[in-house]
N, CA, C and O atoms as a printed pandas DataFrame, in Angstrom:
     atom_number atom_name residue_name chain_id  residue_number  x_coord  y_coord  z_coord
0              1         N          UNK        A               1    0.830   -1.191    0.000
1              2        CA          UNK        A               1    0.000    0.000    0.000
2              3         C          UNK        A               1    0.876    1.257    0.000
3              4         O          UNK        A               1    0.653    2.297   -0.619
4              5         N          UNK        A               2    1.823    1.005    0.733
5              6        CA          UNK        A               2    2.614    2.207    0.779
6              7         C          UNK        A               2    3.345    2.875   -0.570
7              8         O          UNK        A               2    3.497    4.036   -0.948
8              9         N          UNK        A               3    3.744    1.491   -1.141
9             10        CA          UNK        A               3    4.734    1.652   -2.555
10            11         C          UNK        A               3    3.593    2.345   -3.158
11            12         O          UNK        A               3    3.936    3.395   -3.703
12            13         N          UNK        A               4    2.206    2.054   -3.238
13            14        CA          UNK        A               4    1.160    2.681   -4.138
14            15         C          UNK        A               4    1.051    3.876   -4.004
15            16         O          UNK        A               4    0.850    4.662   -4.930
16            17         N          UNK        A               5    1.200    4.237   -2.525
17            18        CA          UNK        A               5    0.925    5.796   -2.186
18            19         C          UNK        A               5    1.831    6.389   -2.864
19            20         O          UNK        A               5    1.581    7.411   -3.504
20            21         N          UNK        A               6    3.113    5.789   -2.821
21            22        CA          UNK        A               6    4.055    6.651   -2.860
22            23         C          UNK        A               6    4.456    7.095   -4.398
23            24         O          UNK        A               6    4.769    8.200   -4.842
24            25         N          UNK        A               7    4.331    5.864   -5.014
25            26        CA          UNK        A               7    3.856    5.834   -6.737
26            27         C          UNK        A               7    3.391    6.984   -6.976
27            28         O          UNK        A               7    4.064    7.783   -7.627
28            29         N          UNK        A               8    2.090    7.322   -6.480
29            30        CA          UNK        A               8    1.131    8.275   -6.861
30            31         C          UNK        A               8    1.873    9.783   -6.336
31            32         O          UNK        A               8    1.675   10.801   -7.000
32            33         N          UNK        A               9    2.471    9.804   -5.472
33            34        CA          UNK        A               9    3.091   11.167   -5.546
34            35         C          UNK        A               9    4.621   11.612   -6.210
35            36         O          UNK        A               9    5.111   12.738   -6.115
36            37         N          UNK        A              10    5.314   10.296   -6.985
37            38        CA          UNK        A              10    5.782   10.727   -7.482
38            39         C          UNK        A              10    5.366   11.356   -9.042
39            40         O          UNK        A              10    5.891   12.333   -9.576
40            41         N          UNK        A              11    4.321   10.539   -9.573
41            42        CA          UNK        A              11    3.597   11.492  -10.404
42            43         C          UNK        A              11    3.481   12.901  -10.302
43            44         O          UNK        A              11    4.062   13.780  -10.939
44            45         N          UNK        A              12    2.570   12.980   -9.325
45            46        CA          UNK        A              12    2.187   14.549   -9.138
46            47         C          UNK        A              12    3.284   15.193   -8.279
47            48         O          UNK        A              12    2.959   16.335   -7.952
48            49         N          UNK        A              13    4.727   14.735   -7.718
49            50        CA          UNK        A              13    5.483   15.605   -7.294
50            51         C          UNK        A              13    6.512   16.384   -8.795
51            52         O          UNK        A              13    6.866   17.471   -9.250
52            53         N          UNK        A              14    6.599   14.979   -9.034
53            54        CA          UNK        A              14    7.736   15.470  -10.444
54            55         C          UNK        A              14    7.198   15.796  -11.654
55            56         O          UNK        A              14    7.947   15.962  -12.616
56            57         N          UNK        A              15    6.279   15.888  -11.732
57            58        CA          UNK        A              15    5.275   16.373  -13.266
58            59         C          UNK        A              15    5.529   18.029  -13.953
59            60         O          UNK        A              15    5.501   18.281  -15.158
60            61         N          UNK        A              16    5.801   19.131  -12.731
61            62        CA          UNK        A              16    6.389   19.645  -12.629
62            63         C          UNK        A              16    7.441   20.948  -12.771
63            64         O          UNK        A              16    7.352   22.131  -13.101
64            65         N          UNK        A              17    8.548   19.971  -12.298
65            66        CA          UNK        A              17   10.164   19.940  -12.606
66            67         C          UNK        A              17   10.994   19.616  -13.437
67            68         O          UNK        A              17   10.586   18.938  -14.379
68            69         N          UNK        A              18   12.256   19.938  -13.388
69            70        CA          UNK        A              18   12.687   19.726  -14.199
70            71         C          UNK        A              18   13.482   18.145  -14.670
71            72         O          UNK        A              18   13.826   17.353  -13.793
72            73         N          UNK        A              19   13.624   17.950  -15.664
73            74        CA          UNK        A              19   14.166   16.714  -16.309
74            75         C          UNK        A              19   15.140   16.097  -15.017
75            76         O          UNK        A              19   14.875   15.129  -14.304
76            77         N          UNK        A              20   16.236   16.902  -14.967
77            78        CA          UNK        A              20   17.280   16.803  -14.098
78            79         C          UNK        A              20   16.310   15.694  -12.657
79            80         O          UNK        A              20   16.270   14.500  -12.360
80            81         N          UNK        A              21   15.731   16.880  -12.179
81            82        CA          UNK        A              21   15.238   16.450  -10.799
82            83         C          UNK        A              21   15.134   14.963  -10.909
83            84         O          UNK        A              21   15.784   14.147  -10.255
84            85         N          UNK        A              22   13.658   14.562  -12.402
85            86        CA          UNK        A              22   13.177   14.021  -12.289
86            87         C          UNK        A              22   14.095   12.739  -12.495
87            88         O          UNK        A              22   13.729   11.719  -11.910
88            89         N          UNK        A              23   15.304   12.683  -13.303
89            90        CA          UNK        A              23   15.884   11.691  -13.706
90            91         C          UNK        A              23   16.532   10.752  -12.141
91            92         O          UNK        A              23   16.580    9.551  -11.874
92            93         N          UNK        A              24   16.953   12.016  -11.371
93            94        CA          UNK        A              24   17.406   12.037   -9.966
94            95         C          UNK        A              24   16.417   11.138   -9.395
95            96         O          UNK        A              24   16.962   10.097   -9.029
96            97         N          UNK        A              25   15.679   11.148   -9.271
97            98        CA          UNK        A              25   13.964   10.758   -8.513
98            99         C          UNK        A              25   14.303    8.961   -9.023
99           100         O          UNK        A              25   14.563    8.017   -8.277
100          101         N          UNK        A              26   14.195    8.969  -10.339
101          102        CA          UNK        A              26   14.512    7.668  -10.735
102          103         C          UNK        A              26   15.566    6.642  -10.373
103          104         O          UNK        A              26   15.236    5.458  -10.309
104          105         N          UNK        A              27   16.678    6.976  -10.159
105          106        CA          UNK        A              27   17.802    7.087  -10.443
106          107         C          UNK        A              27   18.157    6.318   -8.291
107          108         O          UNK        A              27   18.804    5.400   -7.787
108          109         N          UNK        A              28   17.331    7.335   -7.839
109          110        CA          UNK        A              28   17.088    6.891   -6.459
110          111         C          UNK        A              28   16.270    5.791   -6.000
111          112         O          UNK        A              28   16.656    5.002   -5.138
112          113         N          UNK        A              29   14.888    5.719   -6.697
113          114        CA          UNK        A              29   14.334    4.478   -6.928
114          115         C          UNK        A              29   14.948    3.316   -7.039
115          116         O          UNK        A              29   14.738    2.361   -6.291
116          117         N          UNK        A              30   15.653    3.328   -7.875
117          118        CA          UNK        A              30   16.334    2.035   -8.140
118          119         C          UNK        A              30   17.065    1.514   -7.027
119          120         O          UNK        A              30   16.912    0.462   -6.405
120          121         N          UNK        A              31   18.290    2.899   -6.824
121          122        CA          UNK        A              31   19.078    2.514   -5.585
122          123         C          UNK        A              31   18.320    2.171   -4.436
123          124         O          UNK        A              31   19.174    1.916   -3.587
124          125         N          UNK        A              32   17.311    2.036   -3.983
125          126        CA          UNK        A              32   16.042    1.653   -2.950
126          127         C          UNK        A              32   15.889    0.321   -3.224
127          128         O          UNK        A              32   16.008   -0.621   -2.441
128          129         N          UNK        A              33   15.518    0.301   -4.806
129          130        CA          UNK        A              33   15.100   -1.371   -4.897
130          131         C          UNK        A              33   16.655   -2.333   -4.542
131          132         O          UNK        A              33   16.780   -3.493   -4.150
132          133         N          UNK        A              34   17.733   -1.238   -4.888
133          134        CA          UNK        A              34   19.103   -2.371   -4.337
134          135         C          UNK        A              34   18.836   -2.624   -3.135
135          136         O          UNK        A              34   18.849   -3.828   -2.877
136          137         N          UNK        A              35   18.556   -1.828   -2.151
137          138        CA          UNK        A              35   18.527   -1.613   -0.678
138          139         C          UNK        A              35   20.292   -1.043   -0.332
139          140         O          UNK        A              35   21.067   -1.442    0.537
140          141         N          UNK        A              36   20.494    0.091   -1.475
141          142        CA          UNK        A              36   21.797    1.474   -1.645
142          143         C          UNK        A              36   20.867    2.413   -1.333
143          144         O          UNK        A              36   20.236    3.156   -2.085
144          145         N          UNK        A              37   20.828    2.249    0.509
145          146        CA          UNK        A              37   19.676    3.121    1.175
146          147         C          UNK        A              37   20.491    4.522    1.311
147          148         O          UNK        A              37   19.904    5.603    1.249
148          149         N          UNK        A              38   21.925    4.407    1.505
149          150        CA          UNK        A              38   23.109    5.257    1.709
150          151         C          UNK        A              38   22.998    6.224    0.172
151          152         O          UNK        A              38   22.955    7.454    0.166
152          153         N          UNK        A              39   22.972    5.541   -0.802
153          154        CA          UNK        A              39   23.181    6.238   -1.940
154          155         C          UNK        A              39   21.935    6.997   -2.052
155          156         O          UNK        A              39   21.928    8.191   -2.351
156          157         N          UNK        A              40   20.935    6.347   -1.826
157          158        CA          UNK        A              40   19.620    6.983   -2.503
158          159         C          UNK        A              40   19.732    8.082   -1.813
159          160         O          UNK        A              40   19.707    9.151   -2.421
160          161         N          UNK        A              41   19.913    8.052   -0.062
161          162        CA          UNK        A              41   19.845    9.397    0.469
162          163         C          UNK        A              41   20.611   10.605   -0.334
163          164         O          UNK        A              41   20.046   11.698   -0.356
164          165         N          UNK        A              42   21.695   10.474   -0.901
165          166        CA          UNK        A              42   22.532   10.913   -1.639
166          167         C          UNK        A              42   22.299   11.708   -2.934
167          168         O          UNK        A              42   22.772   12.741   -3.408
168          169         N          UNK        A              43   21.508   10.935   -3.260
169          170        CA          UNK        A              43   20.529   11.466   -4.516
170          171         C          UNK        A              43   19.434   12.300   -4.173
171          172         O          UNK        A              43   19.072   13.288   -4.812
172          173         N          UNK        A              44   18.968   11.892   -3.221
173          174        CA          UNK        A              44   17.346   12.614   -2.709
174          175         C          UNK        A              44   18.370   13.759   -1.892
175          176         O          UNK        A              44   17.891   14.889   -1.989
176          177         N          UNK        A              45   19.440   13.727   -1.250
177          178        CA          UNK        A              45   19.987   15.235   -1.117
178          179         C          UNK        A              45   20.466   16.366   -1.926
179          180         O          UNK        A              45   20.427   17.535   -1.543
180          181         N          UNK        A              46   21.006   15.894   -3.279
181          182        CA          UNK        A              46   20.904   16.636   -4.476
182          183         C          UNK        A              46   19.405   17.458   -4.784
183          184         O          UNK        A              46   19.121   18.655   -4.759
184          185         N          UNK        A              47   18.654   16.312   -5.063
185          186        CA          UNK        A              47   17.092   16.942   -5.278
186          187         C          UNK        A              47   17.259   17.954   -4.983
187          188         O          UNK        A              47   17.596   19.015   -5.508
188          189         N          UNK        A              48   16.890   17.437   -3.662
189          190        CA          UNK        A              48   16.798   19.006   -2.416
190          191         C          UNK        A              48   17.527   20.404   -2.764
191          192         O          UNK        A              48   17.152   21.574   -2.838
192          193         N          UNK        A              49   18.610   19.798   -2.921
193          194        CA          UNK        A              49   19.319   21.322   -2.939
194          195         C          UNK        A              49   18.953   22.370   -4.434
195          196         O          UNK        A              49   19.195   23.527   -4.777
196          197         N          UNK        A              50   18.208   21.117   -5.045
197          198        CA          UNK        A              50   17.711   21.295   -6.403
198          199         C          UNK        A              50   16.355   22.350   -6.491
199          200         O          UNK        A              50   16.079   23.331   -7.181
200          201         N          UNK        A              51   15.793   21.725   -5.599
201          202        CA          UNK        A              51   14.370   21.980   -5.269
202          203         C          UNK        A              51   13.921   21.681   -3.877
203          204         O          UNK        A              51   13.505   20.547   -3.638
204          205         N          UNK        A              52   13.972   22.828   -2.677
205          206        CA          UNK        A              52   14.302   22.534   -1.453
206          207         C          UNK        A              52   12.449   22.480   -1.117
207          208         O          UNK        A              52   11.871   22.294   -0.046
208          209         N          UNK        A              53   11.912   22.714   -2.441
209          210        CA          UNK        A              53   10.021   22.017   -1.989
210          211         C          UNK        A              53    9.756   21.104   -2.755
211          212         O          UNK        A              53    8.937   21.268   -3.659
212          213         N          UNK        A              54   10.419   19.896   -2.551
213          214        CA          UNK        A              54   10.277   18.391   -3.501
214          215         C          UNK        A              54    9.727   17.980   -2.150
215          216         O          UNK        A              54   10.419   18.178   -1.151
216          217         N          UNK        A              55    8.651   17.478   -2.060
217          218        CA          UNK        A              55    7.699   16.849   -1.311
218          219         C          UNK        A              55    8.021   15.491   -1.523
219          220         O          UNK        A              55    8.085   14.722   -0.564
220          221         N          UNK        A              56    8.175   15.217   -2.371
221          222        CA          UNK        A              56    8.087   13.617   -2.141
222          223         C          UNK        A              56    9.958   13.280   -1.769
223          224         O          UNK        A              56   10.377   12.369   -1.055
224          225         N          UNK        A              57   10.870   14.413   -2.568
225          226        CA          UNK        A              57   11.892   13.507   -2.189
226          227         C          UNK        A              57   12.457   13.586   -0.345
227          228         O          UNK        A              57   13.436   12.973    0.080
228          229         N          UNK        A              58   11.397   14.644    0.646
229          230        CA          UNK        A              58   11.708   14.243    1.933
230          231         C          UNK        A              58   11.028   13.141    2.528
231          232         O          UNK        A              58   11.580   12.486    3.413
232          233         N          UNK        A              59    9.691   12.834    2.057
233          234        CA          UNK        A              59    9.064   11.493    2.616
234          235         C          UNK        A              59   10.011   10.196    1.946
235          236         O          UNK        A              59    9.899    9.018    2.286
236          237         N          UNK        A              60   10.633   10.544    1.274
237          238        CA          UNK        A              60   10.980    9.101    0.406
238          239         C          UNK        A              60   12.137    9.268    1.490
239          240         O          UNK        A              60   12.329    8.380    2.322
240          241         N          UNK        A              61   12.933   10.481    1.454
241          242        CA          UNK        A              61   14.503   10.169    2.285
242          243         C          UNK        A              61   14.170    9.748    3.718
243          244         O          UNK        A              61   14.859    8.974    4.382
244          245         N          UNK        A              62   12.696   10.518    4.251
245          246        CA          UNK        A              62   12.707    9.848    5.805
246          247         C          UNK        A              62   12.420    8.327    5.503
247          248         O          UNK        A              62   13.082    7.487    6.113
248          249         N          UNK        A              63   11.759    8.054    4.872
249          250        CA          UNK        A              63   11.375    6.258    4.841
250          251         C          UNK        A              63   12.880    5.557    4.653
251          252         O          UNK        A              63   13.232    4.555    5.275
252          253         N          UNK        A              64   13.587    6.169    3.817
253          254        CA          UNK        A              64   15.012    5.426    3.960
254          255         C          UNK        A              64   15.756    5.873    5.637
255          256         O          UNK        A              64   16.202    4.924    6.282
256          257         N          UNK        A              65   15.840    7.097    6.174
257          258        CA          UNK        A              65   16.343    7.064    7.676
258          259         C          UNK        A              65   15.880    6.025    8.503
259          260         O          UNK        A              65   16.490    5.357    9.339
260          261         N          UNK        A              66   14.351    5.982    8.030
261          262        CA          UNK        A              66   13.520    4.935    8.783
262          263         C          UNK        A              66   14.199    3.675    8.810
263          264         O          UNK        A              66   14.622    3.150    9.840
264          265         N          UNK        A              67   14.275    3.292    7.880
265          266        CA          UNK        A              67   14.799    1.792    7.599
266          267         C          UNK        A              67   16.223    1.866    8.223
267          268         O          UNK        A              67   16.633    0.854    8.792
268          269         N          UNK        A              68   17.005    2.957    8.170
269          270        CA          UNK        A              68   18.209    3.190    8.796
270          271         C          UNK        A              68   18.232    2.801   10.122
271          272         O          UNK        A              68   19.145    2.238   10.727
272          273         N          UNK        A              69   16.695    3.296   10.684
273          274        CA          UNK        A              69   17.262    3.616   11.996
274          275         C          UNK        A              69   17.575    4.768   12.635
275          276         O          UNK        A              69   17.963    4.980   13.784
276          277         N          UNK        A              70   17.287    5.673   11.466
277          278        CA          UNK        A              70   17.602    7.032   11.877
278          279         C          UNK        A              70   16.614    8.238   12.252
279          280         O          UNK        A              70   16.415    9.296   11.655
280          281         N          UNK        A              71   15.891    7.583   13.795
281          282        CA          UNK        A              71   14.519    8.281   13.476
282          283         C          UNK        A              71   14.672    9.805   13.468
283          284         O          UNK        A              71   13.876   10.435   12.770
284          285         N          UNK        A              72   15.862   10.655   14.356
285          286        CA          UNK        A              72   15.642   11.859   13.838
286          287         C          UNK        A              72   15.777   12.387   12.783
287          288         O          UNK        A              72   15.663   13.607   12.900
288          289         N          UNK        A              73   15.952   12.091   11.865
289          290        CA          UNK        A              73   16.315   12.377   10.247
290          291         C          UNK        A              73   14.925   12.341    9.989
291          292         O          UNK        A              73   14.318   13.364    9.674
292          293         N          UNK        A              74   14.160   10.802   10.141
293          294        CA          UNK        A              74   13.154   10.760    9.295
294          295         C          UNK        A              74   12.269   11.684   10.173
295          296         O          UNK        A              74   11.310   12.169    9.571
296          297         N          UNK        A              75   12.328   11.831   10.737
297          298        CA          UNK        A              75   10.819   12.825   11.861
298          299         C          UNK        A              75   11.446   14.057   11.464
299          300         O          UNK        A              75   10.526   14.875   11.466
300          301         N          UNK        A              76   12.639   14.710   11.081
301          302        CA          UNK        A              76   12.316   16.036   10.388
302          303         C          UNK        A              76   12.105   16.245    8.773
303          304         O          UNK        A              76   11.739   17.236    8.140
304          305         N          UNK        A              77   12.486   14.895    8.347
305          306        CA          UNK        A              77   11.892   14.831    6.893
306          307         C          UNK        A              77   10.689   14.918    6.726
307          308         O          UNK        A              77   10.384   15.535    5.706
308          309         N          UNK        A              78    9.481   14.368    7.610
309          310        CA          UNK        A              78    8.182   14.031    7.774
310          311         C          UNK        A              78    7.723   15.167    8.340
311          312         O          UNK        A              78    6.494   15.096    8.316
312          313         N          UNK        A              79    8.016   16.012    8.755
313          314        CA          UNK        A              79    8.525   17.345    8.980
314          315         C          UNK        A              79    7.897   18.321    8.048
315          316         O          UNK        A              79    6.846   18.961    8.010
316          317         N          UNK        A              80    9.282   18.134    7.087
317          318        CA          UNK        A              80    9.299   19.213    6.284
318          319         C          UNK        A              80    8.450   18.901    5.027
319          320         O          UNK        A              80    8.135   19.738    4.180
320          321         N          UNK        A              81    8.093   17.482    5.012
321          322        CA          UNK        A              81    6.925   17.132    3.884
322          323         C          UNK        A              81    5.609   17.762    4.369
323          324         O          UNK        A              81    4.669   17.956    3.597
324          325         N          UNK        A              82    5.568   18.148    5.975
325          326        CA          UNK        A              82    4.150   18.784    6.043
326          327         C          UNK        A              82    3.932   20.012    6.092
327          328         O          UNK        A              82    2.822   20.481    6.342
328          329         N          UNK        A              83    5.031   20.736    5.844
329          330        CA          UNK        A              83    5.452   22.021    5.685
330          331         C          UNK        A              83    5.664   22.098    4.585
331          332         O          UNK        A              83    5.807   23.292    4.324
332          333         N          UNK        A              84    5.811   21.322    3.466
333          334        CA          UNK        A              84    5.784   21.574    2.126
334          335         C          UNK        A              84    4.198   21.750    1.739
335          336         O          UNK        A              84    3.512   22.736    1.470
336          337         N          UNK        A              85    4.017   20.806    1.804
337          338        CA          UNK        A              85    2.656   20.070    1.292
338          339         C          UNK        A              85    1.537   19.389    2.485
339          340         O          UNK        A              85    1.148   18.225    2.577
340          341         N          UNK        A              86    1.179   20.655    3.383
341          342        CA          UNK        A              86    0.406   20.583    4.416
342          343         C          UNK        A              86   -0.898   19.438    4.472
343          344         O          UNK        A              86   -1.060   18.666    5.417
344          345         N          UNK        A              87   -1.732   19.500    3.326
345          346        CA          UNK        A              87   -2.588   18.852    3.075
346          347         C          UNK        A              87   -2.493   17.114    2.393
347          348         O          UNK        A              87   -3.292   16.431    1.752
348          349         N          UNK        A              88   -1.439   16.934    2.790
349          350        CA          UNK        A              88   -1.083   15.434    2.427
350          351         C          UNK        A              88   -0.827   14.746    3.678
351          352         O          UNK        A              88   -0.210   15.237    4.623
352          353         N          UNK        A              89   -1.495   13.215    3.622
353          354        CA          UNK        A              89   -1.426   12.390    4.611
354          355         C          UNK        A              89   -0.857   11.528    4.460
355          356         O          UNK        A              89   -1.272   10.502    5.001
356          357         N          UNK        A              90    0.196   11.473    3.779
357          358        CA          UNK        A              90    1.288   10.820    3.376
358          359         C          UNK        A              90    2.447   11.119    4.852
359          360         O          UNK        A              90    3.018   10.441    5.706
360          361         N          UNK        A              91    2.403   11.619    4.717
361          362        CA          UNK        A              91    3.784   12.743    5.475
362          363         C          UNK        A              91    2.887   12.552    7.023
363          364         O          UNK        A              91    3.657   12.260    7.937
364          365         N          UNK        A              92    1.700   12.646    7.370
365          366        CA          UNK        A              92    1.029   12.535    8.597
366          367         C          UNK        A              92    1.544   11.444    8.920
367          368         O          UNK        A              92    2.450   11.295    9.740
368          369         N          UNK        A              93    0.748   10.227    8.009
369          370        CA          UNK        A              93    0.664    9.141    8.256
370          371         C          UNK        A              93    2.137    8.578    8.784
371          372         O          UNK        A              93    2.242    8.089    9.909
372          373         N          UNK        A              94    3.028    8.666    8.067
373          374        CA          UNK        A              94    4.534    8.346    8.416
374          375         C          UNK        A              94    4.961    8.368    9.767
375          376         O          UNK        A              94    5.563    7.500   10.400
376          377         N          UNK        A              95    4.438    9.829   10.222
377          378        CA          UNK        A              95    5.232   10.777   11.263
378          379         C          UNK        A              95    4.790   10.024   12.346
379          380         O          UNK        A              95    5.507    9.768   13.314
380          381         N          UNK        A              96    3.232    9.531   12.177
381          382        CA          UNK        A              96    2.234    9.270   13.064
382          383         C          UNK        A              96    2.753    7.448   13.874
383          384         O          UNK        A              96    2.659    6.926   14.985
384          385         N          UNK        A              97    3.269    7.069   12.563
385          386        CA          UNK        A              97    3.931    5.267   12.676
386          387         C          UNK        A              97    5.269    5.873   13.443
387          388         O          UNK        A              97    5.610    5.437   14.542
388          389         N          UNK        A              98    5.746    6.564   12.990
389          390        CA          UNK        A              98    7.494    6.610   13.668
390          391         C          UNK        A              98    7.286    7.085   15.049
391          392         O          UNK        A              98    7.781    6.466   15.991
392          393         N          UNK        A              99    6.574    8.159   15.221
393          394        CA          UNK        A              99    5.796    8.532   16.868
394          395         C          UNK        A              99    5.409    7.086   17.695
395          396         O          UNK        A              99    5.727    6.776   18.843
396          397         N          UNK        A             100    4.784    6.483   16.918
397          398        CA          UNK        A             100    4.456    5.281   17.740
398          399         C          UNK        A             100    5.099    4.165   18.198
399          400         O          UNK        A             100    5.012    3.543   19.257
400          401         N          UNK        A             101    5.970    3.973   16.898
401          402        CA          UNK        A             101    7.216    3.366   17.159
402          403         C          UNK        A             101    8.235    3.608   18.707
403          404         O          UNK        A             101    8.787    3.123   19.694
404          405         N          UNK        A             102    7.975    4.502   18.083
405          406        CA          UNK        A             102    9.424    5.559   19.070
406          407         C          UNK        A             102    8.622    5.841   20.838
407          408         O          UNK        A             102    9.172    6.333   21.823
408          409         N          UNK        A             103    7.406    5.398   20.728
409          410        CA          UNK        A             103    7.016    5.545   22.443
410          411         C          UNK        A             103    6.407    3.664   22.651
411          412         O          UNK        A             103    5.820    3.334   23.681
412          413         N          UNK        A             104    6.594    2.978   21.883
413          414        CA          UNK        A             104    6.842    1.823   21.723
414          415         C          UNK        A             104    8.392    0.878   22.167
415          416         O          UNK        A             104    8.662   -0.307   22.365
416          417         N          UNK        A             105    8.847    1.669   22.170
417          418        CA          UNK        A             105   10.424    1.284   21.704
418          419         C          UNK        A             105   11.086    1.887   22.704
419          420         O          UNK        A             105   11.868    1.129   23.279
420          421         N          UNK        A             106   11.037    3.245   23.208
421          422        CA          UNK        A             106   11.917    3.721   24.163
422          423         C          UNK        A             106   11.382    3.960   25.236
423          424         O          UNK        A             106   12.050    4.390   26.176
């Protein structure tokens, strides 16, 4: 379900932008499907500096901190996806699992 959500906003995040970004966007995908969680961040930090209101590439980089392990990374990525793009529950939803996690866990 999630891959679906997330599908769907890379449509409407990169539709857009420019080529560059978007090739970037791809390019990170892949490195995800390696599980080159290190690289992708890498790429999705380019974005950024590319386009510091790419909505999807901070939910995508917190879901990789996530998997890291790195919950403060991903809780200000999830963050700044709701400060991008207030009205998305993408970025809620995330924040809302890692919150729970995290009073679960510690």
């Amino acid at each position: 379900m999630r891959a679906i959500i997330i599908s769907l906003f890379i449509f409407s995040a990169t539709s857009g932008i420019s080529q560059s970004v978007q090739e970037l966007v791809k390019q990170a995908n892949e490195l995800e499907k390696e599980k080159k969680y290190n690289e992708a961040i890498e790429l999705y930090n380019k974005i950024l500096k590319l386009d510091t209101a790419h909505y999807y590439s901070y939910v995508s980089r917190g879901l990789l901190f996530d998997k890291l392990d790195k919950i403060e990374n991903a809780f200000d990525d999830y963050t700044k996806a709701i400060a991008v793009h207030s009205d998305s529950a993408l970025a809620y939803h995330c924040r809302a699992i890692l919150l729970y996690r995290m009073t679960m866990t510690y």
